[in-house]
C-alpha positions in Angstrom: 17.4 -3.6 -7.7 15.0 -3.2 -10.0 15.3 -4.6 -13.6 14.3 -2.6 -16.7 11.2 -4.9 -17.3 9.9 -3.3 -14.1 10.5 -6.1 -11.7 11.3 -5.5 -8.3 11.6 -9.5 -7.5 10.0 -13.3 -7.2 8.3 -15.9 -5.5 7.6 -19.0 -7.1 5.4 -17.8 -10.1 5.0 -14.5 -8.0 5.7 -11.6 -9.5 6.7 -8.1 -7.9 6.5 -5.3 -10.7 5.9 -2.0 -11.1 2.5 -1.0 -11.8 1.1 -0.2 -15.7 -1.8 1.6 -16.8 -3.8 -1.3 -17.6 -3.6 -2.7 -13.7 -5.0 0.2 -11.9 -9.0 -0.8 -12.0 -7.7 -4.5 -10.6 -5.7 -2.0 -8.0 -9.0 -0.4 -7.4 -11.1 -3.3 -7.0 -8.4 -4.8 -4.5 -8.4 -1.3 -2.3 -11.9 -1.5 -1.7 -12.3 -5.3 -0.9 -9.1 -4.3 1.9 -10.3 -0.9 3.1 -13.8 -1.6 3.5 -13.1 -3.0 7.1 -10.8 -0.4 7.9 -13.5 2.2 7.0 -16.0 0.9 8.7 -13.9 0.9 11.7 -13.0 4.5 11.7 -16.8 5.5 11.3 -17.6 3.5 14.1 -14.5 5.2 16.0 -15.8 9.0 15.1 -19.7 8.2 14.7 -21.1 9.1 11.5 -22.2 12.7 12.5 -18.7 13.3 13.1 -17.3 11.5 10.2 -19.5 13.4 7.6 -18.2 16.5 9.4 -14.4 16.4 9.2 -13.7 14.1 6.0 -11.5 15.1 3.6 -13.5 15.7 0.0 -16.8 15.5 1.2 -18.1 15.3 -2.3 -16.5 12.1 -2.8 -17.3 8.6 -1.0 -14.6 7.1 0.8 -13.7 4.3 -2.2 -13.5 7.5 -4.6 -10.9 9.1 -2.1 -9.1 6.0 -1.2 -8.2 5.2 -5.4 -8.1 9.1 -6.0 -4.5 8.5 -3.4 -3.5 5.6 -5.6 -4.3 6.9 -9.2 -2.8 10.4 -8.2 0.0 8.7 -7.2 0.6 6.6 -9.8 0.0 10.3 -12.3 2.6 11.3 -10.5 5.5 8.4 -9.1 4.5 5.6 -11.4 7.5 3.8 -10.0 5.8 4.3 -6.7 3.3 2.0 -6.8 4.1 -2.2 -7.1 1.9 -5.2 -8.0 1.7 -8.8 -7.2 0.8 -10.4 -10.3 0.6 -14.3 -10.9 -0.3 -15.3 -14.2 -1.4 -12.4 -15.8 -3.4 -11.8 -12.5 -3.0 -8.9 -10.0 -3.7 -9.8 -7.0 -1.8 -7.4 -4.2 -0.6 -3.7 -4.5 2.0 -1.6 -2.4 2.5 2.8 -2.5 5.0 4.5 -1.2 6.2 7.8 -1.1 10.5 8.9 -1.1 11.8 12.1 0.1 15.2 11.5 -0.5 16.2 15.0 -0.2 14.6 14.7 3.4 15.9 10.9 3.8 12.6 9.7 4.5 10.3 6.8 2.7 6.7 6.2 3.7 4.4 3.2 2.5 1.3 4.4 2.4 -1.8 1.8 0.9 -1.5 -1.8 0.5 -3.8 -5.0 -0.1 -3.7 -8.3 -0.8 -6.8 -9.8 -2.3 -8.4 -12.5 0.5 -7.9 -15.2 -1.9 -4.6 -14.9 -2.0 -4.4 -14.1 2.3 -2.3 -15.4 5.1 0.6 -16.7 3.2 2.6 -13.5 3.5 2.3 -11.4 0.5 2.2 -8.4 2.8 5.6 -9.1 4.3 6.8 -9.8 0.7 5.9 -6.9 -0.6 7.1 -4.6 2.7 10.2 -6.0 2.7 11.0 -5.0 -1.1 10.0 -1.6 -0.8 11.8 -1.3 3.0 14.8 -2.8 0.7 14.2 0.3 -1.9 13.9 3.1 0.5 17.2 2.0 2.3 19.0 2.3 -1.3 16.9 5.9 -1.8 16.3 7.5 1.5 17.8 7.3 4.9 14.7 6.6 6.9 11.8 4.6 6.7 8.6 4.6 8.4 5.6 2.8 7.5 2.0 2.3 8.9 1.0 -1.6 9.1 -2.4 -2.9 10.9 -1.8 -3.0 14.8 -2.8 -6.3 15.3 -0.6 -8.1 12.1 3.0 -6.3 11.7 4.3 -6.5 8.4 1.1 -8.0 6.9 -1.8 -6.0 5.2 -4.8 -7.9 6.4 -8.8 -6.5 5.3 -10.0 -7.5 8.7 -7.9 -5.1 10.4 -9.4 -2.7 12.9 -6.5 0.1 13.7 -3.0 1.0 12.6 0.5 1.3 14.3 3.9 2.6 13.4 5.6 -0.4 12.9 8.8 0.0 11.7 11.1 3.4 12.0 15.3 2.8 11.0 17.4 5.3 10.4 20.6 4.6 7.9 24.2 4.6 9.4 26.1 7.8 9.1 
């Protein structure tokens, strides 16, 4: 449950809140520190003749589409999109899309900064929106790094389905 500050939960000095206005360059800054890994990856996958060829907005560079999904999300769900703050410090990020009228959630970016790595703010953070989508929508599926279920890592090369559930009838 979310309280009317915004707050989704806690960890120790750990907070889990929906996202303002004023956190969305930090969100920026954190998605391209997380991504860049990812991105290389996929060029390497394709080839960079291939790459250029098929990319979605060609007249952006992939760190303008990647927060173009987040801001334009935010515009329109600003509920949508969470932050990890610790004081007065953002430092992780979660979006997600609901369809309740199709009973379907979908978390789509994520990052935790690396300072803040390996001590399972990934898992926090999927857990409290896999919580939210079971009280909005009747199935989940989300897209987590192949190698680190349930944990947004930087260094992460591909991505699986990890998790599909459908609510009881």
């Amino acid at each position: 449950m979310i309280g009317s500050d915004g707050i989704v939960a806690t960890r120790g000095s750990v907070v889990l809140r929906q996202a303002r206005d004023e956190d969305l360059p930090r969100v920026d800054e954190i998605t391209i520190i997380c991504y860049a890994a990812i991105q290389a990856s996929f060029v390497a996958m394709l080839g960079e003749e291939c790459y250029e060829r098929v990319r979605h907005n060609p007249e952006l560079n992939w760190e303008e589409r990647k927060i173009r999904q987040n801001r334009r999300l935010f515009a329109e769900h600003p509920d949508r999109v969470w932050v990890l703050e610790e004081h007065a410090q953002v430092f992780g990020f979660v979006t997600f899309y609901l369809f309740p009228e199709q009973g379907y959630g979908h978390i789509d970016n994520n990052g935790v900064h690396p300072d803040h790595a390996g001590i399972g703010w990934g898992k926090f953070m999927y857990q409290h929106v896999l919580q939210h989508f079971r009280t909005r929508a009747c199935a989940m599926r989300m897209w987590t790094p192949a190698s680190t279920p349930l944990i947004s890592r930087p260094d992460v090369r591909t991505r699986q389905s990890a998790s599909i559930a459908r609510c009881p009838s």
